[in-house]
C-alpha positions, 0 to 999 in steps of 0.5 A, a space after each residue: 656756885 660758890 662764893 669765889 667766882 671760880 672753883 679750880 678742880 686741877 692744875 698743872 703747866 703745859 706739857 710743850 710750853 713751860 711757861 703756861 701754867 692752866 687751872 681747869 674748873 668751874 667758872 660764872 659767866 662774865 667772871 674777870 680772872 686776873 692772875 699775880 706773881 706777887 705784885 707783879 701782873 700776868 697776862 691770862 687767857 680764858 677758854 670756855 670748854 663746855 656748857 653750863 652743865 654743873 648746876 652744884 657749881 653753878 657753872 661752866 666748865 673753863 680753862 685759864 692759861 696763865 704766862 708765867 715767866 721762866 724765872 721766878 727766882 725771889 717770887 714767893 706765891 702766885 695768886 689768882 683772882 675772880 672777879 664778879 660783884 666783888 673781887 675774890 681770891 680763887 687760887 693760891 700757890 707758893 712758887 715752891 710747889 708751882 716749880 716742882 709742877 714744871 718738871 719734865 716728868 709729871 708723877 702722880 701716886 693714887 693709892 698705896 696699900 702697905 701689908 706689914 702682915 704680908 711684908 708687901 708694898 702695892 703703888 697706883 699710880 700714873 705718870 708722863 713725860 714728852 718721851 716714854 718714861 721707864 721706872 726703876 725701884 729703889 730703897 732707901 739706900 737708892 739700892 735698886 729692887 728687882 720687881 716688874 713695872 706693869 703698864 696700865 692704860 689711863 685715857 683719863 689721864 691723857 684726856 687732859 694732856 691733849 697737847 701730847 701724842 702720848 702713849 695711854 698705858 701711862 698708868 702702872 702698877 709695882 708690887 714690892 715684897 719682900 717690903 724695905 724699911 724706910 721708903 721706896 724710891 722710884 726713879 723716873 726716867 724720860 729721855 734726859 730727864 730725870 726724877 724720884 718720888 719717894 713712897 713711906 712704907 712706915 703706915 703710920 707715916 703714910 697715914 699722916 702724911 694723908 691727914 696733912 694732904 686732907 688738912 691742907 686742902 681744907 684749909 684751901 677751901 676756907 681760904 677761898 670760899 669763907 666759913 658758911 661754905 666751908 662748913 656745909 662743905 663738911 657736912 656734905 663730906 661726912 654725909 657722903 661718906 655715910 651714904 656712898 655707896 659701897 667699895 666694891 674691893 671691900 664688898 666683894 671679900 665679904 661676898 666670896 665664900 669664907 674657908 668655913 662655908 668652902 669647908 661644909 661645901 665640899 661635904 655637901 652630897 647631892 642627888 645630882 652629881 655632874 661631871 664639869 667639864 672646864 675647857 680653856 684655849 691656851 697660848 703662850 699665857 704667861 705661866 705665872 697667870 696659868 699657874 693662878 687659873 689652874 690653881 683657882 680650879 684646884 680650889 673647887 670646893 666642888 670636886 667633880 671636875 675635869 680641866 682640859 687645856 688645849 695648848 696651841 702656842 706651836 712648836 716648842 712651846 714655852 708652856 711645856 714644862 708647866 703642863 707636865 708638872 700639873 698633869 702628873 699632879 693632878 689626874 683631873 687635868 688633861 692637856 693637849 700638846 698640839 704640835 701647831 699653832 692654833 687659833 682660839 675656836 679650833 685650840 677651844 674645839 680640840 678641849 671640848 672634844 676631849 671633854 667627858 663631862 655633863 656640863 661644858 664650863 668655858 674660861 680665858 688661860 689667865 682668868 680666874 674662878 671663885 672657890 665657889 664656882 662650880 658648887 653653885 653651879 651644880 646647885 642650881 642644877 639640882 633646884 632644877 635639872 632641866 636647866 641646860 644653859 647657865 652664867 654667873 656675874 663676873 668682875 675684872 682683877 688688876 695684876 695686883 689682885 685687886 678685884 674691880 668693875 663688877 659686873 651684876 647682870 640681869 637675868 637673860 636679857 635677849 634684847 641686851 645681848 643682841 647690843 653686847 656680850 653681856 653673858 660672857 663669864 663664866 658661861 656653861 653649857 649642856 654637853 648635850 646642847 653642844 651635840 645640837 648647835 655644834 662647835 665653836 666657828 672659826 669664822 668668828 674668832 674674836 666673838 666665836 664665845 658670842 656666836 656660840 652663846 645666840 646659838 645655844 640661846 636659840 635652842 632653848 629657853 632653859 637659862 639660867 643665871 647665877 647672881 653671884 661673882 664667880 668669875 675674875 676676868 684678868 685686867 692687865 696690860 694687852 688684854 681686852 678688858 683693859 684695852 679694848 682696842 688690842 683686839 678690834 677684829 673682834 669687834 667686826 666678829 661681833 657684828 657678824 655674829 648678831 647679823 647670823 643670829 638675825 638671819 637663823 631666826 628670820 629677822 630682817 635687820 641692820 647691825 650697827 657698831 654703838 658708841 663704844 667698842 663691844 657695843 651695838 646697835 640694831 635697825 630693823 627693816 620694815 616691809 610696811 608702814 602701818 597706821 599708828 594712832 597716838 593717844 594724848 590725854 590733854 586739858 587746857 595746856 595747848 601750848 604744850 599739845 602744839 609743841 608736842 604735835 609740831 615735834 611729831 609732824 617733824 618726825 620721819 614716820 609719817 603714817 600716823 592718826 593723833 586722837 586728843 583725848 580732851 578731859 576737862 579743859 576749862 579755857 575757851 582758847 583751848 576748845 578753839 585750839 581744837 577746832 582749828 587742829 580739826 580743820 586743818 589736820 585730818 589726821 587729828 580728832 578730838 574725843 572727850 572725856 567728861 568723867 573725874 581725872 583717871 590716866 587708865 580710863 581716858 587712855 581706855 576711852 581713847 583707844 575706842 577710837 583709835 584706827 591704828 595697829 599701833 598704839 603710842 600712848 604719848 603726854 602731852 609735855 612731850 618733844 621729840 629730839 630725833 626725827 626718827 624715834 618712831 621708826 626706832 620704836 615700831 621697828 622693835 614693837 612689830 617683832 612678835 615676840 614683843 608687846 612694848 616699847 618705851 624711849 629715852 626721855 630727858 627732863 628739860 635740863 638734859 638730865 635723864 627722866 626715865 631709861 627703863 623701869 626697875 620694881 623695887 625701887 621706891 618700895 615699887 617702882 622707879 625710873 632708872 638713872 634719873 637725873 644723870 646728865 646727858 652724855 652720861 652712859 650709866 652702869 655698864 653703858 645701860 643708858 644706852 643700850 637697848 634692853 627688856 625691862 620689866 617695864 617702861 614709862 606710859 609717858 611714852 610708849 608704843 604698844 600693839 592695839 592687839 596685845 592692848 586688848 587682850 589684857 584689858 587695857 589700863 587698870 582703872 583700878 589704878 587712876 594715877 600711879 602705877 598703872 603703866 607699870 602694871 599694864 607692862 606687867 600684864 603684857 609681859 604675863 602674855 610673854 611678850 617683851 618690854 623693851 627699852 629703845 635709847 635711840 628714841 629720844 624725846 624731853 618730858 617737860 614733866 617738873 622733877 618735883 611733880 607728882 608729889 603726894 602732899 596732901 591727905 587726899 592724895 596719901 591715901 589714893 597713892 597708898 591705895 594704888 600702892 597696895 593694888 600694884 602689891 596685891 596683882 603682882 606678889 611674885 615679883 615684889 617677893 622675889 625681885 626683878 629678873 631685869 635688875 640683880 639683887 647684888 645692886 641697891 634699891 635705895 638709889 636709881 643708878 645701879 650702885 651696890 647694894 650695902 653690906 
């Protein structure tokens, strides 16, 4: 924690009660919080929201309220103080400043991008107020701009204004070009209320003006938290600033193609040349955003393309005109004029129709492709023409043209799509492929792209995906990547389409929604119980065994058989532990093991033993927190086209120990997500998702005894690392799946620094098993994880970007 007792992160007045002004931070348990307008004392109350969950801070998350009087004429500084063993200033603020904090419209400015080149001025930012606030622009001379306002929602925003029953598309976003000289005033208006905040449109000045905000902030920390911390606080700062990770509006510009590489692509000649046919719905789109997609489209470094637009936006429909001006412009663009409304199925069914093309490319009427789209596509192609089903990664662009939350899938991913749509954009389709599964179903509409996708899925196994953004998804007010919940029927269609695609293959199962809008979750149904015998490998650490078999016994899953692998033990209390399990439990048997420590070849030993169908290969610092892990685990594990199933583990601070393993990361292999907190989802919620992976932790997993002994069980070359990871490798060599299960939730009380290779002998044995792993399994330390993206870092665990 740092010295002061109490780290303020925000602070503001009360939106109903002008008279509370609330600090939101950090604060040490038994801290004493006393707060002065100058000399005089006020009345505070404190309120604990959270744990203690910030172990940098040091502690919990905390709200002070403090009364302050209405008049405040003749103040000069509020001052608040935390006392523990000692009594220090944690936060101070002239009047002045406080005063403007109660107005009644509060106004924020995130970020301003000033183009002198481009004439153009871009604002960020967000504001709210006890009624509806509206913006208006104005220049220096208070001279109003006509330029549109665009509403964004920010639920992060009204998360901290819980007093108010507020509007959440209180975030905007106003683009001025041509740019005034001067300053860019925003009248802000709220009822009777009224206000003006001023942009400099000077960069220079806008610059200095940040640099003294950045001096100020400084100069706050020092005052509050002394020398020593101030000076570790900037060499975390420089050091974070080294190694974040990259901003992906920069990293993207240097991904897409350059006009020179477009230039060479359009004079590419290859042996297959296929029609792409790009079929897109439209209704009543705002024309300038039809504009952009078509134009995106015309831009094609690959000409061989066809765009057909379905316009079922009814009677007089206000696109007419448009679509007759591109029509006559361009011969590759049809259009249909449905006299009628139609809805998105059948107005997408009416393009696909009328399409000539060998491929079938579907895109939404406001989105937009990269120049680079269909080449790459038509590439992969040519790499391998039996390829029959294709998707890109995709990411989302802000009414300003600002791209944002890329999202950098795995190769196909069966488990992961039955949670979410994560195929979605851009997605193409054999022409051919379309005449066996059929249309898009109207029954669907809303998810009727996510029926049609498990449908072609179904049919083939000829997928294939494209680890580049060829696709912008448009992120504005009222569409579904901004705001979820404008579409919630879509989310039901969803549902309904997992529940088909189970029925079709023969599954039996119960589609669940998930925590989040667009996700879900799968139950499966059992017609048996079959035996599962868990194997946990021990030596002397009876205590951990017990709380371990205890958590067991307190699951649902009854039918199981505990085989105690004993290697080694040395306490006398351990071998009576045993005995006494034995006599008591007929469930349980102990076996020993007598050879040096090898985790592959006790756990071989064990399963000699083992009676089950199933095999779980369990640590014994292991605790289940669900009662009905091993239910959610077998569930997945008796489909047959799976061999293993891992769980969600947490380290006893409730932070992530192992979601899923990635090859690659440390050089080999890794934990994803380790030591994000819990409640955290991760990228693209993959926390919590059920996915493949290419493997996952022995620390818990759940295996077929059939599938165990067709590949030999553990490597006994691999003795300590390594060989869970490498006995994943060998099933998945069968063809069977390796699944992550988030729903089986269990602590591994493993330390985070054990393990550590720090003495000789250990170097040399790690280094040893690290070049068995290299030498078994060449292709994949060569050409990357299917299940991670070769967009993404190696270097860290948490699914950032990879550097430039």
């Amino acid at each position: 924690m740092y010295n002061n007792g109490f780290v303020v992160r925000n602070d503001r007045f009360h939106m109903e009660d002008p008279c509370l002004y609330i600090l939101d931070g950090w604060m040490i348990p038994d801290t004493e919080i006393t707060a002065f307008l100058d000399k005089e004392e006020l009345e505070v109350r404190t309120e604990q929201l959270g744990q203690l969950i910030d172990e940098k801070k040091g502690g919990a998350e905390t709200r002070i309220s403090i009364m302050v009087p209405t008049w405040t004429a003749g103040a000069k500084k509020l001052k608040v103080y935390a006392t523990k063993a000692k009594k220090n200033l944690c936060f101070c603020i002239s009047v002045k400043k406080m005063e403007e904090k109660r107005k009644g419209i509060r106004c924020y400015i995130e970020h301003v991008d000033i183009n002198a080149k481009d004439d153009r001025c871009k604002i960020y930012g967000w504001c709210i107020a006890k009624e509806k606030v509206q913006i208006a622009v104005a220049d220096a001379g208070r001279n109003k701009i006509n330029c549109p306002v665009e509403w964004l929602t920010r639920r992060d925003v009204t998360s901290q204004y819980k007093e108010l029953d507020m509007d959440p598309h209180c975030g905007f976003y106003i683009e001025v070009s041509p740019m005034p000289s001067g300053k860019i005033h925003l009248l802000l208006k709220a009822g009777e209320e009224r206000q003006v905040v001023s942009v400099d449109t000077n960069p220079i000045a806008y610059k200095r003006q940040k640099a003294e905000n950045l001096v100020d902030k400084g100069v706050q920390y020092l005052r509050y938290n002394g020398v020593a911390p101030f000076v570790q606080k900037s060499f975390q700062k420089i050091a974070g600033a080294k190694n974040k990770p990259p901003v992906y509006s920069k990293w993207i510009l240097k991904h897409l193609p350059s006009e020179r590489e477009l230039r060479q692509q359009s004079k590419q000649v290859f042996d297959y040349s296929p029609r792409i046919s790009i079929v897109v719905p439209l209704y009543k789109t705002p024309e300038k955003y039809l504009a952009e997609l078509i134009q995106s489209v015309q831009k094609q470094s690959y000409s061989n393309w066809e765009l057909v637009l379905s316009d079922g936006s009814g009677e007089n429909s206000p696109l007419t005109g448009l679509l007759q001006k591109y029509e006559k412009q361009d011969s590759r663009i049809r259009v249909l004029h449905n006299g009628k409304q139609l809805h998105i199925a059948e107005n997408t069914n009416a393009a696909i129709r009328e399409a000539t093309g060998d491929y079938i490319a579907f895109a939404d009427h406001d989105d937009l492709l990269t120049p680079n789209a269909l080449y790459e596509i038509v590439r992969a192609l040519n790499n391998d023409p039996e390829i029959e089903v294709l998707y890109s990664d995709e990411d989302k662009v802000s009414v300003g043209g600002r791209f944002m939350q890329p999202h950098m899938k795995p190769d196909y991913n069966p488990d992961l799509l039955r949670t979410v749509n994560y195929i979605c954009h851009l997605f193409v389709v054999k022409k051919d492929m379309i005449d066996k599964v059929g249309l898009l179903r109207p029954e669907f509409d809303g998810a009727q792209d996510y029926d049609f996708i498990f449908r072609c899925v179904e049919m083939t196994d000829k997928i294939y995906h494209i680890p580049k953004i060829l696709y912008h998804w448009r992120f504005f007010e009222g569409s579904t990547a901004e705001n979820p919940e404008s579409k919630l029927y879509a989310f039901e269609a969803g549902k309904r389409a997992i529940e088909a695609h189970y029925e079709r293959i023969g599954i039996h199962a119960e589609v669940l929604k998930g925590e989040y809008l667009g996700l879900y979750r799968t139950r499966y149904l059992r017609s048996c119980d079959p035996l599962i015998s868990i194997l946990i490998p021990n030596k002397d650490h009876i205590d951990d065994l017990k709380r371990c078999l205890d958590s067991i016994e307190r699951s649902s899953y009854k039918n199981v058989e505990y085989i105690i692998i004993e290697n080694n033990s040395e306490a006398p209390e351990t071998f009576a532990f045993y005995k006494e399990l034995e006599a008591s439990d007929p469930k349980a048997h102990v076996v020993y093991w007598d050879g040096e420590f090898n985790y592959s070849a006790i756990n071989n030993f064990g399963e000699t033993y083992a009676r089950g169908e199933y095999l779980l290969l369990l640590n014994n610092d292991i605790e289940a927190i669900n009662d009905t892990w091993l239910e959610e685990m077998l569930g997945y594990c008796m489909r047959e086209d799976v061999g293993i199933v891992g769980a969600r583990l947490y380290y006893e601070d409730d932070s992530i120990q192992h979601a899923g393993v990635v090859i690659g990361f440390g050089g080999i292999a890794g934990h994803c997500f380790v030591q994000q907190p819990r409640g955290f989802t991760g990228y693209c919620h993959r926390i919590i998702c059920a996915q493949d992976y290419s493997a996952v932790t022995a620390a818990c997993m759940l295996v077929k005894k059939a599938v165990f002994e067709e590949v030999g069980g553990l490597t006994e070359e691999l003795k300590v690392a390594f060989n869970d990871i490498d006995f994943c490798m060998k099933v998945r060599a069968l063809g069977k799946l390796v699944v992550y299960n988030p729903y089986a939730e269990l602590y591994h009380y493993e330390s985070k620094s054990r393990g550590l290779e720090d003495t000789p002998e250990k170097i040399a044995r790690f280094n040893g098993e690290m070049a068995i792993f290299k030498s078994r399994w060449p292709d994949i330390m060569r050409d990357g994880d299917p299940y991670y993206n070769p967009n993404l870092t190696l270097e860290t665990q948490d699914f950032s970007l990879r550097r430039i």
